[in-house]
Structure formats: structure tokens, C-alpha cells
C-alpha positions as CSV (number, residue, x, y, z in Angstrom):
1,X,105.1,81.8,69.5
2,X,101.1,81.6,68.3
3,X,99.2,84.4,67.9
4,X,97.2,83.1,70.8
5,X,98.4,84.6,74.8
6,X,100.1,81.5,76.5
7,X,98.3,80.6,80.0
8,X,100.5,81.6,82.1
9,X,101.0,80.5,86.0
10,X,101.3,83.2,88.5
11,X,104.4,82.6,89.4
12,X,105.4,82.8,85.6
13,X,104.0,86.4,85.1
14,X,106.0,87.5,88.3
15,X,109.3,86.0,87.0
16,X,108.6,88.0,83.6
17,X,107.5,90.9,85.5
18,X,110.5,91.3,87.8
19,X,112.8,90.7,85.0
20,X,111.1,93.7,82.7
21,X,111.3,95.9,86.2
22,X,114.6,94.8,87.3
23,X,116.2,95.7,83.2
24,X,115.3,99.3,83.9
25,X,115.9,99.4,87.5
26,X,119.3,97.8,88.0
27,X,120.6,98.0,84.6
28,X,124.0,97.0,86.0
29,X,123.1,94.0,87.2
30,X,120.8,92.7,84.2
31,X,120.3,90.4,83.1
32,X,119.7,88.7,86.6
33,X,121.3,85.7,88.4
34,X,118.7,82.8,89.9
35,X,119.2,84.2,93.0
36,X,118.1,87.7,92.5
37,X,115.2,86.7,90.4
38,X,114.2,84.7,93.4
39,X,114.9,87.3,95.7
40,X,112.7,89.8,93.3
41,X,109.7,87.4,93.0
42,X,109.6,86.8,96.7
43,X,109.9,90.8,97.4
44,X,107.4,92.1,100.1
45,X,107.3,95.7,98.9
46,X,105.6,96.9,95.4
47,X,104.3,93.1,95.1
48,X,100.7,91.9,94.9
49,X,99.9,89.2,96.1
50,X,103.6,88.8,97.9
51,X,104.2,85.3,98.0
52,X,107.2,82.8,98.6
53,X,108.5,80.9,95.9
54,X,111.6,78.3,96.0
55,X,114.7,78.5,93.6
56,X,113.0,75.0,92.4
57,X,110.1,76.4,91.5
58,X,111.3,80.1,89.7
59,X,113.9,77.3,87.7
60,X,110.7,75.9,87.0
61,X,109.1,78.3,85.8
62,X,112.3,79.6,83.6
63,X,112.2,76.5,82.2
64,X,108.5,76.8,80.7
65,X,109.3,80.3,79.9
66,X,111.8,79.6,78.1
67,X,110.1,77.0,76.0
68,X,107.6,80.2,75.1
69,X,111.1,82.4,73.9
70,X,109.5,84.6,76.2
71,X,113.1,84.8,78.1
72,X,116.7,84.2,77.2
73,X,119.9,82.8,79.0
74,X,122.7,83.5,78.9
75,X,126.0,81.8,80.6
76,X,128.9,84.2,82.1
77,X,131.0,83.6,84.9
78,X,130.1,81.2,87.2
79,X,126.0,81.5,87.5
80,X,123.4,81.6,84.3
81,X,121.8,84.8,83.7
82,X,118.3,85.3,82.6
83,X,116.7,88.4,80.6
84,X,113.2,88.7,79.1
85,X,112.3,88.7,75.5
86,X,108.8,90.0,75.8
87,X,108.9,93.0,73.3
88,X,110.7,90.7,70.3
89,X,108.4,87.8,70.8
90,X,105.0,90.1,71.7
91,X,106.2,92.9,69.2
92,X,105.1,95.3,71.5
93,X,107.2,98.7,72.7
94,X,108.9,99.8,75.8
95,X,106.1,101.9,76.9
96,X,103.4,98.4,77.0
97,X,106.1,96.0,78.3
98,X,106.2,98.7,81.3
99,X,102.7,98.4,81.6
100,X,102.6,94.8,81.6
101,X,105.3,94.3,83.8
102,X,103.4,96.6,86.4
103,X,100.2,94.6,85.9
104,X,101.6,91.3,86.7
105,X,104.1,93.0,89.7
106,X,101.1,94.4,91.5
107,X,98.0,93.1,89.8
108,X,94.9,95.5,88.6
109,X,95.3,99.2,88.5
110,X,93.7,102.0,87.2
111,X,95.4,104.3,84.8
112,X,96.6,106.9,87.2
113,X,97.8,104.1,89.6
114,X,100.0,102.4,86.7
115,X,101.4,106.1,85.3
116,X,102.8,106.5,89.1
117,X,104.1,103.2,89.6
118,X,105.8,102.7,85.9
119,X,107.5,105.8,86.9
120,X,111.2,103.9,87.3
121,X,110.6,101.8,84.2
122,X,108.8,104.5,81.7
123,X,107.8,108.2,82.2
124,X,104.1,108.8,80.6
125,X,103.9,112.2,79.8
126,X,100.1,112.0,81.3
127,X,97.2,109.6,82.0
128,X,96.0,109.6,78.5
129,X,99.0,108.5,77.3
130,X,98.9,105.5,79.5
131,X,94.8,104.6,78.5
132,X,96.2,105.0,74.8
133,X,99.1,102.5,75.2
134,X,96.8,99.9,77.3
135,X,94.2,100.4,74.9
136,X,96.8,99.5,71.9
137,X,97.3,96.3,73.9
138,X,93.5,95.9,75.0
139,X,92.7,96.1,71.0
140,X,95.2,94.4,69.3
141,X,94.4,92.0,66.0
142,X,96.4,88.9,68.1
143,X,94.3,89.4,70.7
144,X,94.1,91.6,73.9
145,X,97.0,91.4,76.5
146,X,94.9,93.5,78.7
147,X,91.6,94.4,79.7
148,X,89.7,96.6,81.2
149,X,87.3,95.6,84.0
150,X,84.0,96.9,85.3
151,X,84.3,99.6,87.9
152,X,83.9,98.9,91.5
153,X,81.2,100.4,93.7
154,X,82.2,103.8,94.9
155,X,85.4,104.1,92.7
156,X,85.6,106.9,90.1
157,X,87.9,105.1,87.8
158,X,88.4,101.3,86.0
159,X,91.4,99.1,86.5
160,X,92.6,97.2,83.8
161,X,94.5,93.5,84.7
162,X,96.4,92.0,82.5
163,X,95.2,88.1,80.4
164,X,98.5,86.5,81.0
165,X,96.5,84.2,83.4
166,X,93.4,84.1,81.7
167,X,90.2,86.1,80.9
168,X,89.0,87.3,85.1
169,X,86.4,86.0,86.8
170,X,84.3,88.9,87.5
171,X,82.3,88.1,91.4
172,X,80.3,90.4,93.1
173,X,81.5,89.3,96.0
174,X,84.8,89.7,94.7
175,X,84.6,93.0,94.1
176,X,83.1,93.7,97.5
177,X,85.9,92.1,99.3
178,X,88.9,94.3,97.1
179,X,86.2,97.7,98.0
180,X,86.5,96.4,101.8
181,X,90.2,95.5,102.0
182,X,91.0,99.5,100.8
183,X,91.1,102.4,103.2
184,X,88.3,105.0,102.8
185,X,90.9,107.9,102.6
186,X,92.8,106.0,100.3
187,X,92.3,107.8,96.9
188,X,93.8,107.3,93.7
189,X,95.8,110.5,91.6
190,X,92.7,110.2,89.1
191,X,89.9,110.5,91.7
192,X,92.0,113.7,93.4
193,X,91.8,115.4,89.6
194,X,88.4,114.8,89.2
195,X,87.4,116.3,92.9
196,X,89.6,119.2,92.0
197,X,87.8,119.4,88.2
198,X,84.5,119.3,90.4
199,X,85.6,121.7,92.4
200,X,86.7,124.1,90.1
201,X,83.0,123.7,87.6
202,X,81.2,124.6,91.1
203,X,83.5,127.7,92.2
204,X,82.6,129.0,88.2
205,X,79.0,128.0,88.6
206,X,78.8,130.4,91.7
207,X,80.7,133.3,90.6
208,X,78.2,133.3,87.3
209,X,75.1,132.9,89.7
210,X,76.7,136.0,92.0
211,X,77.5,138.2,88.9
212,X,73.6,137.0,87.5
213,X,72.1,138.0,90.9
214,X,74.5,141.8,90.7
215,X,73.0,142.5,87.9
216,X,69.8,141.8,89.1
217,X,69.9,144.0,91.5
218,X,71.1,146.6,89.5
219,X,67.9,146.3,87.0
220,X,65.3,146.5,90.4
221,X,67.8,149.1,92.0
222,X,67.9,147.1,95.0
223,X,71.2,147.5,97.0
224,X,73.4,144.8,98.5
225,X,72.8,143.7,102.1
């Protein structure tokens, strides 16, 4: 493979990604069958976009994969079986190929989102250890397999996409239409730390002004009301 990413389709990106998901989450069943890569890339839960692909067009798309070495088949009993190769051929770790797999699964997340939803596939002992591994692959000399992307109005936190398909094509009107399509009281695990980080600096700011104000009083001999 060139140092250069291969453009990918999206269909492509959801064959690798269900294949990196499905090696960790049905280990006994890896690596998978056409059928249950079909069935995987045309799931309607943990998927963004969902969509509905034929068994024509995943072979398809196994076909050009393969061409990459980004998967492997293998033939045993009476159906081919197909496993990804992402971490030989990318020479990235478990932790990224996690990462990446969640990326092209769901699409852009922030940091928090991804350390929640890579939970079946890798623990990360915290959120900084998830900005350091997506940074590795945001920086690396090969060029970036991720990247970071500006932050929408109102949100407290980036999400970071992955370049599989391309560099993004940032819209204002794109980014209105993601801010519209997400429930108000829908808060990410990052935004609830920071409220709580708020909260806590304001609770400290007020005992210091009450204790400032006791001793105050104190000094002019004024008593409490």
C-alpha cells in the first residue's frame, strides 16, 4: 500500500468498519461470512447514515478492498470468510483501529462520544487517552487518518471524522443542519464534565466571597443578619 490514504467509497469504510467491530464483538464468529457482513453493513442500530446495501455490491466492495490488502479471505467450509488487515497494512494499534472503526460505523464524534461507544471494542482509561491516540493518527508522517473539525455553534466540544473518504467539506449550512437535527437535551459525557467543573469553580468562588465577607464583618464588628 502507498503511503498516501486510498479514497475510499462509503460503503467501503462500513465493510472495514463492521469487520474491525464485529472481530471484537463476536469473536466466535470472525472472521465473517458474506452474509453477516451484509447483515452488519445494513444494521439500523449504532450505524450512521443506515443504509441498504446488496450482497452484489459489499462483494464489490470486498473486491476493491482486497486489491488495497486492506482485508483478507479466507476459504473454510462451504462459504468464504473475510477479516480486516487494517493494523498490518496501516501499522497502526488496536486502540486507533477501534477508533477508526467507530468513525466510519457512526461518522463524526467527539472524544467523549467515541470513548463510550469504542467501549465493546477497546476500554480507554479516560478522554485523554482517546484525544492522544486520535491525535497520533491526526499527526502521523504518512499522513492524517483523522481530523479534527471546527466546532459547531453551541457545542462545547470538536468531533473528529475520519479521511478514509476524503478531506470534509466544511458548510455553514451544513453545520447548521447537524446543530438542528440534535435534541437540545441531548448532551454529550464531555459537555456534562465541564457543567459539573463549572459548577464546582462557582460553589468555591462563593464560599471564598462568604468567608471574605465573615471576616469583614468581624474587622467593622458588624453582626450577621
Amino acid at each position: 500500500m502507498t503511503t498516501t490514504l486510498p479514497i475510499l467509497s462509503l460503503l467501503e469504510t462500513r465493510v472495514l468498519g463492521v469487520l474491525a467491530e464485529k472481530q471484537r464483538t463476536v469473536p466466535d464468529t470472525y472472521p465473517l461470512t458474506l452474509n453477516s457482513l451484509v447483515s452488519g453493513c445494513n444494521q439500523k442500530s449504532s450505524r450512521d447514515p443506515v443504509i441498504e446495501a446488496s450482497e452484489t455490491e459489499v462483494q464489490a466492495a470486498l473486491d476493491s478492498l482486497r486489491s488495497l490488502s486492506l482485508i483478507v479471505e479466507t476459504s473454510g467450509g462451504r462459504a468464504s470468510r473475510y477479516a480486516h488487515n487494517i493494523e498490518r497494512v496501516l501499522h497502526i494499534p488496536t486502540q486507533s483501529t477501534a477508533l477508526l472503526a467507530m468513525l466510519m460505523l457512526r461518522g463524526p464524534q467527539t472524544a467523549g462520544e467515541l470513548r463510550i461507544n469504542c467501549e465493546r471494542l477497546h476500554k480507554f482509561a479516560d478522554i485523554s487517552s482517546v484525544e492522544s491516540f486520535l491525535a497520533e493518527l491526526a499527526e502521523r508522517a504518512a499522513g492524517g487518518m483523522v481530523v479534527e473539525l471546527p466546532r459547531q455553534p453551541g457545542s462545547r466540544e470538536n468531533r473528529w471524522m475520519h479521511l478514509f473518504s476524503g478531506a470534509p467539506v466544511i458548510e455553514e449550512h451544513v453545520s447548521a443542519r447537524a446543530a438542528s437535527a440534535t435534541p437540545a437535551g441531548d448532551v454529550t459525557v464531555g459537555e456534562i464534565a465541564a457543567l459539573k467543573a463549572n459548577v464546582a469553580k462557582l460553589e468555591a468562588e462563593v464560599s471564598e466571597l462568604r468567608a471574605m465577607m465573615g471576616k469583614l464583618r468581624a474587622e467593622l464588628g458588624v453582626s450577621a443578619s
